[in-house]
C-alpha positions as CSV (number, residue, x, y, z in Angstrom):
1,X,-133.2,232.4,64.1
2,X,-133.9,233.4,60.6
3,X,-131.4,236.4,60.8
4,X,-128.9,234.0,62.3
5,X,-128.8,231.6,59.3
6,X,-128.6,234.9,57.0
7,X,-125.5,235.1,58.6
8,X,-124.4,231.7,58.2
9,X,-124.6,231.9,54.5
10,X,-123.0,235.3,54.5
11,X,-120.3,234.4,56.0
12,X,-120.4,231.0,53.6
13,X,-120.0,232.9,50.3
14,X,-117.3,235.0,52.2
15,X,-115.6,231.9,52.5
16,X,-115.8,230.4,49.2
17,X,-114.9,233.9,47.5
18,X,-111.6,234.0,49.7
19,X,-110.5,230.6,49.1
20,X,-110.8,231.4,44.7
21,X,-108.8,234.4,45.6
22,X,-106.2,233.0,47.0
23,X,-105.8,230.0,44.7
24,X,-105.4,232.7,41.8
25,X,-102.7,234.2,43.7
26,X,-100.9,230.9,44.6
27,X,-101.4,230.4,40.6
28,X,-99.3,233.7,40.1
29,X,-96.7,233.3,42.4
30,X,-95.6,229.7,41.4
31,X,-95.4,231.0,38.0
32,X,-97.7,228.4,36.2
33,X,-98.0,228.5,32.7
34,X,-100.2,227.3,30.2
35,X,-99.6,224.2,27.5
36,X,-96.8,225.4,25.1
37,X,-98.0,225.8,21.4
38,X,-97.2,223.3,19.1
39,X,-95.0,224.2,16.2
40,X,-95.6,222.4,13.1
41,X,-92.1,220.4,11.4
42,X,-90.3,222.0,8.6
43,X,-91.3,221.0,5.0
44,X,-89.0,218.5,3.7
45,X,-86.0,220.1,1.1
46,X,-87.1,218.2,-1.9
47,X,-84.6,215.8,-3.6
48,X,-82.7,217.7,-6.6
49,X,-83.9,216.2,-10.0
50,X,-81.5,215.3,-13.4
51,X,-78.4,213.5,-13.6
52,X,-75.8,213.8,-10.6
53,X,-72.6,216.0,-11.4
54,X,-69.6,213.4,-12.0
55,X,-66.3,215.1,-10.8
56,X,-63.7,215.1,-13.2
57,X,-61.0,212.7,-13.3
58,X,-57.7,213.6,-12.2
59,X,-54.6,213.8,-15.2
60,X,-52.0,211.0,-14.0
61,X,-48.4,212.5,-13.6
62,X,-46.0,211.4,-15.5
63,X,-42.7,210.7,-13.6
64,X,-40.0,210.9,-15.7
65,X,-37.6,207.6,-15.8
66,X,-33.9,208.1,-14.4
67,X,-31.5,207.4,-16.8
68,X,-29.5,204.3,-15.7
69,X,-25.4,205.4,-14.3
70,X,-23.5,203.9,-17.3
71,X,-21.1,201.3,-15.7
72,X,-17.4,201.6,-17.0
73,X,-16.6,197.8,-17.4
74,X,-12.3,197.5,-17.5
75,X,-11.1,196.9,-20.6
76,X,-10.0,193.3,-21.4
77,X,-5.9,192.9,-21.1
78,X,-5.4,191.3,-24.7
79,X,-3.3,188.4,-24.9
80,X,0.3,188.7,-25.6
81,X,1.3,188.0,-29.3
82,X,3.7,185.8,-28.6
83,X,5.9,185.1,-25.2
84,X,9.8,185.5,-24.8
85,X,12.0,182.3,-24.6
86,X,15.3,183.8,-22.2
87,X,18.4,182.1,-21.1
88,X,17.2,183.1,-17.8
89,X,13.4,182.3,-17.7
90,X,10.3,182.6,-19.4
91,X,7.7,185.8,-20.4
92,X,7.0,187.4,-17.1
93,X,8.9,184.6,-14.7
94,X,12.4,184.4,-13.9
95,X,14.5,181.1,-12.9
96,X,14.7,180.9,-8.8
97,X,11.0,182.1,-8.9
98,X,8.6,179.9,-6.3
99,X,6.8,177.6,-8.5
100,X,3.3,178.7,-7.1
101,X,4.1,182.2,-8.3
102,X,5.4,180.6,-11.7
103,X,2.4,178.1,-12.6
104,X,-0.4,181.3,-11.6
105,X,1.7,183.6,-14.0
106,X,1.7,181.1,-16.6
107,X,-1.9,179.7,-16.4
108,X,-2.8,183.3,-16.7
109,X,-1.1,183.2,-20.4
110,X,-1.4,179.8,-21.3
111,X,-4.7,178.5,-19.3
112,X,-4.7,175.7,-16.9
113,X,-1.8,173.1,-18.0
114,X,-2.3,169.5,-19.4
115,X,-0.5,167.9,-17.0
116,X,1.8,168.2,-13.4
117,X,3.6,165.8,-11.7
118,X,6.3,165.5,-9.5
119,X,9.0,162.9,-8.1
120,X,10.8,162.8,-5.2
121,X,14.2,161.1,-5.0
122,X,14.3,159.6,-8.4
123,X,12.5,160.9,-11.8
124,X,12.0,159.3,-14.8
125,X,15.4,161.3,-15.9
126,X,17.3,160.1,-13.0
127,X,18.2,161.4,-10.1
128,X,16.8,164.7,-8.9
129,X,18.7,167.7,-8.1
130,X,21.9,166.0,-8.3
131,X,22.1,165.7,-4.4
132,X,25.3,165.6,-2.5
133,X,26.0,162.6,0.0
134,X,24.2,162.6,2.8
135,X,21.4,165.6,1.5
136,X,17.7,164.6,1.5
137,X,16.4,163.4,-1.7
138,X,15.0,166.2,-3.8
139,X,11.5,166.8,-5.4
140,X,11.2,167.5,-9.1
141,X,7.9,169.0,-10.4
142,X,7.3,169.1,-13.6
143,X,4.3,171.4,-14.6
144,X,3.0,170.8,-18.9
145,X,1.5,172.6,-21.2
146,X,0.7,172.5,-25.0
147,X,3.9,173.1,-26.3
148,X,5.5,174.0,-22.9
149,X,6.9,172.2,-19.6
150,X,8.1,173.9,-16.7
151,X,11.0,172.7,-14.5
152,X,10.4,173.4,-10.6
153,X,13.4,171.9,-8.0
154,X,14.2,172.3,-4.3
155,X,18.0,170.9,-3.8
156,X,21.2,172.6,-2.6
157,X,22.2,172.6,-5.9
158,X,19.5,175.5,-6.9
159,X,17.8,176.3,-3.2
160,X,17.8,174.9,-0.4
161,X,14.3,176.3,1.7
162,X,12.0,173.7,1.5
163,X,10.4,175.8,-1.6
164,X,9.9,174.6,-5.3
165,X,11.6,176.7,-7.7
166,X,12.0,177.4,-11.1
167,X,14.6,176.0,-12.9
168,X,14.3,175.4,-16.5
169,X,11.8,175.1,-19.2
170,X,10.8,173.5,-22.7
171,X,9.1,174.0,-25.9
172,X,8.1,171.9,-28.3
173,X,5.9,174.0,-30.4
174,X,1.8,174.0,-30.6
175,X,1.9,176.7,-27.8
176,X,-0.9,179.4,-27.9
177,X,0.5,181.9,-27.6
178,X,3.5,181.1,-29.7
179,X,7.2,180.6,-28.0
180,X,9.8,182.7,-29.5
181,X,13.6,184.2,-28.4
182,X,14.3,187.9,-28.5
183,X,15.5,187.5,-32.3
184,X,12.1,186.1,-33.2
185,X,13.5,182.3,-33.2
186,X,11.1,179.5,-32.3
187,X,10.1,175.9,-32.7
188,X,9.8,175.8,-37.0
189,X,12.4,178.2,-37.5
190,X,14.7,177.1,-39.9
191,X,18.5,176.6,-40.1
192,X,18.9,179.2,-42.4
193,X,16.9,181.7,-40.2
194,X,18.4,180.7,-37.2
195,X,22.6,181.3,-39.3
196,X,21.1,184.8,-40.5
197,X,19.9,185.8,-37.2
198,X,22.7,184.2,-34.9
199,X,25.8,183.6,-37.2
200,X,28.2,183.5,-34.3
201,X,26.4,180.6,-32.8
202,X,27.4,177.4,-35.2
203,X,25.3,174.1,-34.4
204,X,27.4,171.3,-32.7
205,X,26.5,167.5,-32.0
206,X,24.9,166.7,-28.3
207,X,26.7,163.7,-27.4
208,X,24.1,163.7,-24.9
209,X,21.1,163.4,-27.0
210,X,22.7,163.1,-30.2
211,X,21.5,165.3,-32.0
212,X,22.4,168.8,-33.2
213,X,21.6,172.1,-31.3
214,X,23.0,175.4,-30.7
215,X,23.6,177.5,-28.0
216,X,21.5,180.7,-28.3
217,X,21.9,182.6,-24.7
218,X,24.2,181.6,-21.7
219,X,25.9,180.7,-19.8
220,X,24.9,183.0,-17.0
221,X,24.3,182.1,-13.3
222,X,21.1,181.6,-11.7
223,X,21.3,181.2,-8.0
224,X,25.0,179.9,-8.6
225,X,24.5,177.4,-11.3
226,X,25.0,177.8,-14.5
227,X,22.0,178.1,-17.3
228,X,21.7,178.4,-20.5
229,X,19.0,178.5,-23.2
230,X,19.5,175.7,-26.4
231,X,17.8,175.0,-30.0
232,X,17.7,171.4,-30.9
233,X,17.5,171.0,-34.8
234,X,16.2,168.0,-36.3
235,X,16.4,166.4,-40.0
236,X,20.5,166.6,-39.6
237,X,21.9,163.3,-40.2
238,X,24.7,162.5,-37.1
239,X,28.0,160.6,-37.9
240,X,28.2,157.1,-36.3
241,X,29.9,156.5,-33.6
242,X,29.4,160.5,-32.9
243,X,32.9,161.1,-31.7
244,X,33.6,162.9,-28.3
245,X,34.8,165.9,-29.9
246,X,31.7,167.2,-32.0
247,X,33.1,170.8,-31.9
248,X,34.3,171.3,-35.4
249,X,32.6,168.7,-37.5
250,X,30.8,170.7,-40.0
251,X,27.4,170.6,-40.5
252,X,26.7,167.6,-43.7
253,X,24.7,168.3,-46.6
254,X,21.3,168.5,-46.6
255,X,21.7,170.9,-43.3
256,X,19.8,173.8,-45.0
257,X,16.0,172.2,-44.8
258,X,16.7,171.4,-40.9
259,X,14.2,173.6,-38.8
260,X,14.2,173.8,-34.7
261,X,12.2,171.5,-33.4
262,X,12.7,172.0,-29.4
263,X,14.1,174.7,-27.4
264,X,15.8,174.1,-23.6
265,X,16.3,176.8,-20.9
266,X,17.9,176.5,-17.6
267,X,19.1,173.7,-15.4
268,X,17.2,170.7,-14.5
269,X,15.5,170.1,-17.0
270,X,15.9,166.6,-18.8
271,X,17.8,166.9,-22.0
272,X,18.7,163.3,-22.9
């Protein structure tokens, strides 16, 4: 009995011993390891001491300004000195002209005019155009300025198209700038002057307006009717009754201190 329970705890410790073994070896094979090691954290970097470093400040660049395109303004067209009285218009406008074309190339000299007015049929002057029988009535316009009036018709007599047109002009003097014929004869000139510059045109008597003029250019033609281009002298005493021939009366004394007081061109225009 004794040797039976020797056995029995022999074959106890066998046991135990085995069972340690082989949890060892199940240890190794699952490849257990220990805890890690704990590593200890880095030191802090310590903060640098002393005044930061300021970078510098950039130099500004200096763009240089373009220089501006110089503008070529035109050069101002300078006023004529004076503007030529002719037989057959006026400066740059010829009789037979439209009158639109006429009063934009005179506003352009003279500036806008004073006055412009127009009649149809009758005119202060009379009849307009001197119509034939049965022709419409005709329109006069008559377009002022200082010193200046412009004569503007549409009637067979000049032309018939259902346009204004040129016809004759005036001056009275006062005109900026100044009125003067191709010898340098205007409104002031005196008689004298006027004998010097034109001796083979004597003064006669308009029985019309009765007073004294002389021709200075004409007649010539101007869309079939005749035109011519007149100087009206004043301070010339008339005879009375002024006979109908006025051709050769000779001028009375006194004559030399006339001067020109109006100047006529062209048809049209009212003389009397």
């Amino acid at each position: 009995m004794r040797l039976v329970f020797v056995c029995w705890l022999v074959l106890v410790a066998l046991a135990a011993s085995g069972c340690a073994s082989d949890t060892n070896d199940q240890s190794i094979e699952t490849g257990e390891q220990s805890a890690p090691t704990a590593v200890p954290a880095p030191e802090p970097t310590p903060e640098p001491t002393g005044a930061p470093t300021t970078a510098p400040e950039p130099t500004p660049t200096t763009v240089p300004t373009p220089e501006p395109t110089p503008t070529t303004e035109p050069t101002p067209i300078p006023p004529p000195t004076s503007v030529e009285l002719r037989a057959d218009g006026i400066g740059p406008v010829t009789f037979g002209e439209p009158a639109t074309t006429v009063v934009a190339e005179l506003v352009a000299i003279f500036g806008e005019p004073t006055s412009d007015e127009s009649w149809t049929g009758q005119s202060p002057w009379g009849t307009v155009g001197q119509p034939a029988p049965g022709d419409p009535p005709a329109t006069l316009r008559v377009v002022a300025w200082d010193g200046l009036t412009g004569y503007f018709i549409d009637a067979p007599l000049f032309r018939d198209d259902g346009v204004l047109h040129l016809t004759g002009w005036s001056a009275t003097g006062g005109s900026v700038p100044p009125l003067t014929t191709t010898e340098g004869l205007g409104v002031g000139s005196a008689l004298a002057q006027f004998q010097s510059l034109r001796p083979d045109a004597a003064p006669v008597i308009s029985g019309c307006f009765e007073r004294w003029f002389a021709h200075l250019g004409g007649p010539i033609l101007i869309n079939g009717v005749a035109s011519d281009m007149i100087a009206v002298f004043a301070d010339i005493p008339t005879p009375d009754p002024i006979p109908g021939d006025t051709s050769g009366i000779p001028l009375p004394p006194g004559a030399e201190n006339a001067v020109i007081t109006e100047i006529y061109g062209g048809e049209g225009q009212p003389l009397c």
